[in-house]
Backbone atoms as SQL, in Angstrom:
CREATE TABLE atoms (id INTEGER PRIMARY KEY, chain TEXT, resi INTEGER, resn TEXT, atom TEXT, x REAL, y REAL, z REAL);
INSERT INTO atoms VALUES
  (1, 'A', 1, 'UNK', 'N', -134.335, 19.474, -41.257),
  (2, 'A', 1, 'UNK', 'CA', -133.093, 18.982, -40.725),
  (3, 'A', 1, 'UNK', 'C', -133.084, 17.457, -40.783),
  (4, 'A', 2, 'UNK', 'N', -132.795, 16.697, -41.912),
  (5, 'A', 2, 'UNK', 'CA', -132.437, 15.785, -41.678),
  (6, 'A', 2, 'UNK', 'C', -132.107, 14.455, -41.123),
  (7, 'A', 3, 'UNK', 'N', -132.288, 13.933, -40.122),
  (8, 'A', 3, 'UNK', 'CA', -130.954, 13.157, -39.349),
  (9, 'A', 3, 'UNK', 'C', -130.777, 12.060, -40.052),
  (10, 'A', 4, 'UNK', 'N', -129.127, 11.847, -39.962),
  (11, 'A', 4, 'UNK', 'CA', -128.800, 10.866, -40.780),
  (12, 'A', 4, 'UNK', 'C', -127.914, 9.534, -39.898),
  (13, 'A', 5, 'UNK', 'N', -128.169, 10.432, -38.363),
  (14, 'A', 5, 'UNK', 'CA', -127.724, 8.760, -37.213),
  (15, 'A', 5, 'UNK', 'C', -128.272, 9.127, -36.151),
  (16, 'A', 6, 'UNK', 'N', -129.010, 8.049, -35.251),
  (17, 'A', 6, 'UNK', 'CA', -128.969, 8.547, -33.697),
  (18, 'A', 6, 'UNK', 'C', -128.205, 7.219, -33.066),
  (19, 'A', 7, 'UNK', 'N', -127.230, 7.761, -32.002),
  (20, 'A', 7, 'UNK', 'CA', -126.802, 6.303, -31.273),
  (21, 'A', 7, 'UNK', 'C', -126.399, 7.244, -30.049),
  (22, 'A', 8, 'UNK', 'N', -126.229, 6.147, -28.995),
  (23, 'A', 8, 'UNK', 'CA', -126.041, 6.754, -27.921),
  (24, 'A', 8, 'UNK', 'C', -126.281, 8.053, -27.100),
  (25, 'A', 9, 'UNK', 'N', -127.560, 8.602, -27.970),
  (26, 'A', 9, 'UNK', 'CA', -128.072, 9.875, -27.461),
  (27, 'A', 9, 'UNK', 'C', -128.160, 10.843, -28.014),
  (28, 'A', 10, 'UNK', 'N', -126.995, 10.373, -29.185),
  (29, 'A', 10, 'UNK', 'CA', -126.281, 11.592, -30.057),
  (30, 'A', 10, 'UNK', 'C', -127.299, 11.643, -31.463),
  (31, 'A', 11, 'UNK', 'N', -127.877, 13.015, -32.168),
  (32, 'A', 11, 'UNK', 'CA', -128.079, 12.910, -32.912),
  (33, 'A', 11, 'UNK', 'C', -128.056, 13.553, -33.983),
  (34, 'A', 12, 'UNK', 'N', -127.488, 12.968, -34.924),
  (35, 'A', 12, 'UNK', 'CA', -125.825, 13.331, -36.298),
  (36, 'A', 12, 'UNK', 'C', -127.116, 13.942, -37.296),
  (37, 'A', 13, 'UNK', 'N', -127.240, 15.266, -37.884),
  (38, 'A', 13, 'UNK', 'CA', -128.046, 15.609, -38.511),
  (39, 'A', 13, 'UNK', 'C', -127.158, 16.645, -39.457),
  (40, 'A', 14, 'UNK', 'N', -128.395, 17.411, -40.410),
  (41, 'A', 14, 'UNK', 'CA', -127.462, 18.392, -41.140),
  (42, 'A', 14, 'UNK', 'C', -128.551, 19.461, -42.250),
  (43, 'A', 15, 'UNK', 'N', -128.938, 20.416, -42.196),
  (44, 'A', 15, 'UNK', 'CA', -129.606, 21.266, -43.097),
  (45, 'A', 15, 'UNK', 'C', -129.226, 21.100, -44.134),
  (46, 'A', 16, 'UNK', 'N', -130.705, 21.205, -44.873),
  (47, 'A', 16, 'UNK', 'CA', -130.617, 21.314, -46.342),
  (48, 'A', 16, 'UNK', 'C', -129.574, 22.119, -47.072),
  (49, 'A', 17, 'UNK', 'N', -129.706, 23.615, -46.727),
  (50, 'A', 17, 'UNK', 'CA', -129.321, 24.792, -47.221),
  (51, 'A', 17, 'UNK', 'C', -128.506, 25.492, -46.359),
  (52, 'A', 18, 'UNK', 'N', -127.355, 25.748, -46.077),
  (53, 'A', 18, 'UNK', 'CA', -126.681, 26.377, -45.067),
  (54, 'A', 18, 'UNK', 'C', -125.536, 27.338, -46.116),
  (55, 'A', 19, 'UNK', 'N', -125.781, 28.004, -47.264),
  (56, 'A', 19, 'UNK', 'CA', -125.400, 28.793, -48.187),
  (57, 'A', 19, 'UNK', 'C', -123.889, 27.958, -48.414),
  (58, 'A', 20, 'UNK', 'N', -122.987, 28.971, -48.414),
  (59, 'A', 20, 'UNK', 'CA', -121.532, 28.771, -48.666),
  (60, 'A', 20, 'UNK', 'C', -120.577, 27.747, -47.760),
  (61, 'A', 21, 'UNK', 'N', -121.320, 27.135, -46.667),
  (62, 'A', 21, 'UNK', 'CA', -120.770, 26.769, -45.296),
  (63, 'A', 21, 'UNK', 'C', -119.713, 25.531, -46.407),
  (64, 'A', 22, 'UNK', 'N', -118.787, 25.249, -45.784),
  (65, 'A', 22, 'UNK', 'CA', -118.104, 23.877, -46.149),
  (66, 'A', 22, 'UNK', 'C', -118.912, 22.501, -45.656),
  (67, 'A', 23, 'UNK', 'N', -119.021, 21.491, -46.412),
  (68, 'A', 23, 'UNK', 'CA', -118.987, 20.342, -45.835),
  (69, 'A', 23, 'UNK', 'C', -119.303, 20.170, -44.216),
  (70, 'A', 24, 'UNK', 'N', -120.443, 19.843, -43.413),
  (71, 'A', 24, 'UNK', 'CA', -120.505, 19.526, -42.336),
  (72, 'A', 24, 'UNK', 'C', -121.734, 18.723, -41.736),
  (73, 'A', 25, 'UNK', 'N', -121.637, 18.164, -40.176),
  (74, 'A', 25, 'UNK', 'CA', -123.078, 17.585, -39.185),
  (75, 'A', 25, 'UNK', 'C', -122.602, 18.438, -38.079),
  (76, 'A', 26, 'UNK', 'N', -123.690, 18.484, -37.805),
  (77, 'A', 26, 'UNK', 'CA', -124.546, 18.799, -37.234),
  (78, 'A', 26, 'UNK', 'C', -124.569, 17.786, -35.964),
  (79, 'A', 27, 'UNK', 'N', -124.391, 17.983, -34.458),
  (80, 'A', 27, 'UNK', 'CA', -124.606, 16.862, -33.623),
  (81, 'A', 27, 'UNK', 'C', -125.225, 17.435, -32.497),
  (82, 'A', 28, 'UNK', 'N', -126.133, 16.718, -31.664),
  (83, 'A', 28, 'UNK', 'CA', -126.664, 16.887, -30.483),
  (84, 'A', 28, 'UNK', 'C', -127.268, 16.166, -29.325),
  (85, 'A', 29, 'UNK', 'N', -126.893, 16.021, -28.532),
  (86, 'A', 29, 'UNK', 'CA', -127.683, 15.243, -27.150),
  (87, 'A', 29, 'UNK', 'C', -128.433, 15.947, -25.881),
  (88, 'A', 30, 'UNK', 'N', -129.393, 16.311, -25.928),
  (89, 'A', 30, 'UNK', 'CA', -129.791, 17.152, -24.653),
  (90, 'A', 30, 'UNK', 'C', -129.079, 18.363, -25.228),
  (91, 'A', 31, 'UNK', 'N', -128.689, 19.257, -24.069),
  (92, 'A', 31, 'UNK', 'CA', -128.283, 20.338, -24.058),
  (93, 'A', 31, 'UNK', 'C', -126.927, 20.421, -24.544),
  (94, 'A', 32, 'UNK', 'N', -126.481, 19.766, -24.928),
  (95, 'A', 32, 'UNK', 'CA', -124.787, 19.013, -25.943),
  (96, 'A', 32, 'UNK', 'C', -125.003, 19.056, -27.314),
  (97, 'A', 33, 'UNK', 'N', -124.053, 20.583, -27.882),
  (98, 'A', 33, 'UNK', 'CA', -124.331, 20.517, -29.579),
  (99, 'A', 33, 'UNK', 'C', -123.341, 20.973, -30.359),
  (100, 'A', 34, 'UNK', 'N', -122.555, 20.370, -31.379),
  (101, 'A', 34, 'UNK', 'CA', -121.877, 20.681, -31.932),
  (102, 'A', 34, 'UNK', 'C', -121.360, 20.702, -33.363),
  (103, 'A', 35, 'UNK', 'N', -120.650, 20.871, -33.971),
  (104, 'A', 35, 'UNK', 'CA', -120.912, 20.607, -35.252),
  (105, 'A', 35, 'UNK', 'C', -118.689, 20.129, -35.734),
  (106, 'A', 36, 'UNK', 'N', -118.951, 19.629, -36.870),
  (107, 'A', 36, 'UNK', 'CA', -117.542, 19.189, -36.835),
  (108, 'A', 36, 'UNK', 'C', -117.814, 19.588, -39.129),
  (109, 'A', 37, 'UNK', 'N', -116.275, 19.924, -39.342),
  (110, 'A', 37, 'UNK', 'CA', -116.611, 20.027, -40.468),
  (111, 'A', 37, 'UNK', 'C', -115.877, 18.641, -41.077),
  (112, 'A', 38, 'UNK', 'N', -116.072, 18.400, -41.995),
  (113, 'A', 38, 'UNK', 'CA', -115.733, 17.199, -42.930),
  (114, 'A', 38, 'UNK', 'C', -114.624, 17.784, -44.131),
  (115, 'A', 39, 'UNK', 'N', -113.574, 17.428, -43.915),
  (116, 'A', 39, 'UNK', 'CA', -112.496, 17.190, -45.149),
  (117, 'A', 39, 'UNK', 'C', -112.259, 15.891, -45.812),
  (118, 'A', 40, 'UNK', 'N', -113.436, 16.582, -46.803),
  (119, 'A', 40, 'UNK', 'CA', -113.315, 14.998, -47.991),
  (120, 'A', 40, 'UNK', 'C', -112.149, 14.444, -48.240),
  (121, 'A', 41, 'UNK', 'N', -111.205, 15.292, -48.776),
  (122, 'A', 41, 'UNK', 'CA', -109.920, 15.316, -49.368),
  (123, 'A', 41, 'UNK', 'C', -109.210, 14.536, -48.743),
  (124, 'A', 42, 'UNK', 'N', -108.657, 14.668, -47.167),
  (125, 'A', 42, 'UNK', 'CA', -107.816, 14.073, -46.320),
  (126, 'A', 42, 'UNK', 'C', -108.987, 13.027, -45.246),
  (127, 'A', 43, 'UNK', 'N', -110.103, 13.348, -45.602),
  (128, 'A', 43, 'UNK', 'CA', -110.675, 12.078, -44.666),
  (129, 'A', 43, 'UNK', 'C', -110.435, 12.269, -43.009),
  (130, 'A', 44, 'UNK', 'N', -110.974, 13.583, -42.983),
  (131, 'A', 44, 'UNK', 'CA', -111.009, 14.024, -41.628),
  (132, 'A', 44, 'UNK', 'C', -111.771, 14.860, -41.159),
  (133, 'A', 45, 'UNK', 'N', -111.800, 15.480, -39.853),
  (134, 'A', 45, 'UNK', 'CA', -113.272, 16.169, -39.220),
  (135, 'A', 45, 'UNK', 'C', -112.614, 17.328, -38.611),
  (136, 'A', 46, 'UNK', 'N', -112.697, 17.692, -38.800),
  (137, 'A', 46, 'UNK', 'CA', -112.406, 19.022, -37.450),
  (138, 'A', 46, 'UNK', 'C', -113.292, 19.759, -36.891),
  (139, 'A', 47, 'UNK', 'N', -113.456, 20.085, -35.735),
  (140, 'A', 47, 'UNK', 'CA', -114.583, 20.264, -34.879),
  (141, 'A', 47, 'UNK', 'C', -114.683, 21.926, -34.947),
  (142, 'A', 48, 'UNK', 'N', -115.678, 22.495, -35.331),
  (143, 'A', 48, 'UNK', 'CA', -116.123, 23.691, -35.835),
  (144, 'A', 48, 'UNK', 'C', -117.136, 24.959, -34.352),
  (145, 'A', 49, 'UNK', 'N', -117.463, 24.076, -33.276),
  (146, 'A', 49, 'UNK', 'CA', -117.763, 24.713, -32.542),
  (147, 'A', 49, 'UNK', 'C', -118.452, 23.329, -31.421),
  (148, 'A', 50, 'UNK', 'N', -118.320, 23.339, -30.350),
  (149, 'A', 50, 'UNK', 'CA', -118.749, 22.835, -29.148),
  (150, 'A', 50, 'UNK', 'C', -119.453, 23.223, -28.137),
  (151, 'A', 51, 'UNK', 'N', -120.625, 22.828, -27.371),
  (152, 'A', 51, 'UNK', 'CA', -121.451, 23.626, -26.710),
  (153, 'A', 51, 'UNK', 'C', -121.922, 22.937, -25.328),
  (154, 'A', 52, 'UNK', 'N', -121.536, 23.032, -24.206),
  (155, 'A', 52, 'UNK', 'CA', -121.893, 21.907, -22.770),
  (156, 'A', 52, 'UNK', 'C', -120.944, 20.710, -23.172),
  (157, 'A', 53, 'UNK', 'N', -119.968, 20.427, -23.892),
  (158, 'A', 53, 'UNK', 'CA', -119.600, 19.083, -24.027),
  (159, 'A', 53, 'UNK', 'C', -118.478, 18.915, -22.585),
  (160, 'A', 54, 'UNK', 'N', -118.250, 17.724, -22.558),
  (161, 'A', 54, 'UNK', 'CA', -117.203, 18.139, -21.911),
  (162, 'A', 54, 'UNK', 'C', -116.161, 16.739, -22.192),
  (163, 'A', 55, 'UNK', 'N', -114.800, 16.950, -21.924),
  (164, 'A', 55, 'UNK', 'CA', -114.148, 16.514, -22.864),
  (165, 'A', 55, 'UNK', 'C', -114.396, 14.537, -23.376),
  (166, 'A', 56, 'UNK', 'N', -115.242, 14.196, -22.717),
  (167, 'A', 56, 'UNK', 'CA', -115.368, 12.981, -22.513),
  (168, 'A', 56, 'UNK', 'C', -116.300, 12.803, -23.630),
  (169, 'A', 57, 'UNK', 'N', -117.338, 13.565, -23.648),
  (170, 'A', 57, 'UNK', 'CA', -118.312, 14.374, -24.501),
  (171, 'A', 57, 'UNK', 'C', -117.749, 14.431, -26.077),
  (172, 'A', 58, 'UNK', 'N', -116.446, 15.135, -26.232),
  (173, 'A', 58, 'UNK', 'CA', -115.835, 15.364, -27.085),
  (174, 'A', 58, 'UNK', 'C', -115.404, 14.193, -27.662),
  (175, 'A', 59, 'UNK', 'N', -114.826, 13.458, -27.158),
  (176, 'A', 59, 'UNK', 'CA', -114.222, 12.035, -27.504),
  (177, 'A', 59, 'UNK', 'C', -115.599, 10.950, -28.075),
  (178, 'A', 60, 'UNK', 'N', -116.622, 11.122, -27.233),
  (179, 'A', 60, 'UNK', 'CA', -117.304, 9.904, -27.748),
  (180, 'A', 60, 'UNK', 'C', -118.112, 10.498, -29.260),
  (181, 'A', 61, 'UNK', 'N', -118.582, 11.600, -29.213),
  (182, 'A', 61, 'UNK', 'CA', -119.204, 12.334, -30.651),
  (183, 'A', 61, 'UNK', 'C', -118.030, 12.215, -31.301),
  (184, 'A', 62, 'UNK', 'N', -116.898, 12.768, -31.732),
  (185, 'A', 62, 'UNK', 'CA', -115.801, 12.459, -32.481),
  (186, 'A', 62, 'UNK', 'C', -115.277, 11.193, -32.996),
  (187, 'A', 63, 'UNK', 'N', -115.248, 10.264, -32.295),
  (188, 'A', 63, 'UNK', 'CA', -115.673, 8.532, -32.732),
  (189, 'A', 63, 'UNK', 'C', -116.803, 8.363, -33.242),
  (190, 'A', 64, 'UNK', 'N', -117.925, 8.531, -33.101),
  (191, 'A', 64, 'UNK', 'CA', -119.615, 8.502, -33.315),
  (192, 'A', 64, 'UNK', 'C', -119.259, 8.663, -35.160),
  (193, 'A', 65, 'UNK', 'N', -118.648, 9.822, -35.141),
  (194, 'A', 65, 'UNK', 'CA', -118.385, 10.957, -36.336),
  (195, 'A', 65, 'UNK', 'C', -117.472, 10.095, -37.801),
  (196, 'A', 66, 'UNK', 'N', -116.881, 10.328, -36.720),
  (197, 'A', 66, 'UNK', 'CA', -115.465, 9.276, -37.532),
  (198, 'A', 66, 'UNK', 'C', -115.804, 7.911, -38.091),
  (199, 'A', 67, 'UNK', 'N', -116.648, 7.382, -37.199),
  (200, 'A', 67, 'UNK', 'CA', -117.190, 5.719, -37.845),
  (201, 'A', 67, 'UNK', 'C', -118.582, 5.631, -38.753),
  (202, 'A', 68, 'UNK', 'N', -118.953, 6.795, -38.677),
  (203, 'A', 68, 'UNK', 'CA', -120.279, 6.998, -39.348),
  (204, 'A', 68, 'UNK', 'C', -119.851, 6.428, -40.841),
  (205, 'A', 69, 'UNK', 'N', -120.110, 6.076, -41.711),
  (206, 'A', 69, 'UNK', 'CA', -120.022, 5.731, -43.262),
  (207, 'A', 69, 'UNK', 'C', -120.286, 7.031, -44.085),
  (208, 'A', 70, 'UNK', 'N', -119.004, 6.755, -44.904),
  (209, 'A', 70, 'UNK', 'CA', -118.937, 8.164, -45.451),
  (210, 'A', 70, 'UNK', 'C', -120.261, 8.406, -46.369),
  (211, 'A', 71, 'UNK', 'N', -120.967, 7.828, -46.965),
  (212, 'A', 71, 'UNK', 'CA', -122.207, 7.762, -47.568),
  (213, 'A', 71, 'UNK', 'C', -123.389, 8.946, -46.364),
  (214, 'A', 72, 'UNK', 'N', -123.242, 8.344, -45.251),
  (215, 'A', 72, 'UNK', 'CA', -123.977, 9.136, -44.645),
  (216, 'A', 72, 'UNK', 'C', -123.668, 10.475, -44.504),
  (217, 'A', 73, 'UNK', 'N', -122.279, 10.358, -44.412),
  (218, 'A', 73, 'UNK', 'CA', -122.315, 12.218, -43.726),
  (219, 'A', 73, 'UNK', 'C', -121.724, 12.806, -45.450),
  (220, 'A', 74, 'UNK', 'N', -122.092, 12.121, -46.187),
  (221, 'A', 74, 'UNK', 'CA', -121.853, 13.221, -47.737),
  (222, 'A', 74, 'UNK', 'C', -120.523, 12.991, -47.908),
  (223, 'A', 75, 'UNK', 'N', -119.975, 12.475, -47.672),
  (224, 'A', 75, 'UNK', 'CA', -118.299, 12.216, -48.225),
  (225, 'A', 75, 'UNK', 'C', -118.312, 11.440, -49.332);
């Protein structure tokens, strides 16, 4: 597994091999894990499953996500 950021707790990772899956990271802090998928095309994320976050939670990984350089997360 990868990781390709840690900041603020959060840490932005992603498997080698995850078969057919679309485009995605992988994120986690403590018991906080989620994953968001990546649309190259339109240059956007959409959040694929959430786990303990809570919405504050949601907001700061989703910025984290969004500012990452597309180089890193495979875009």
């Amino acid at each position: 597994m990868p990781t390709v950021l840690i900041l603020l707790g959060w840490r932005l990772f992603f498997h080698a091999n995850e078969g057919n899956e679309p485009i995605h990271i992988h994120c986690k802090s403590g018991d906080k894990e989620c994953k968001f998928w990546i649309d190259v095309e339109n240059f956007d994320i959409q959040e694929a499953f959430a786990l303990n976050l809570s919405p504050c939670d949601k907001r700061q990984i989703r910025k984290i996500t969004e500012r990452t350089p597309n180089s890193k997360l495979g875009r």
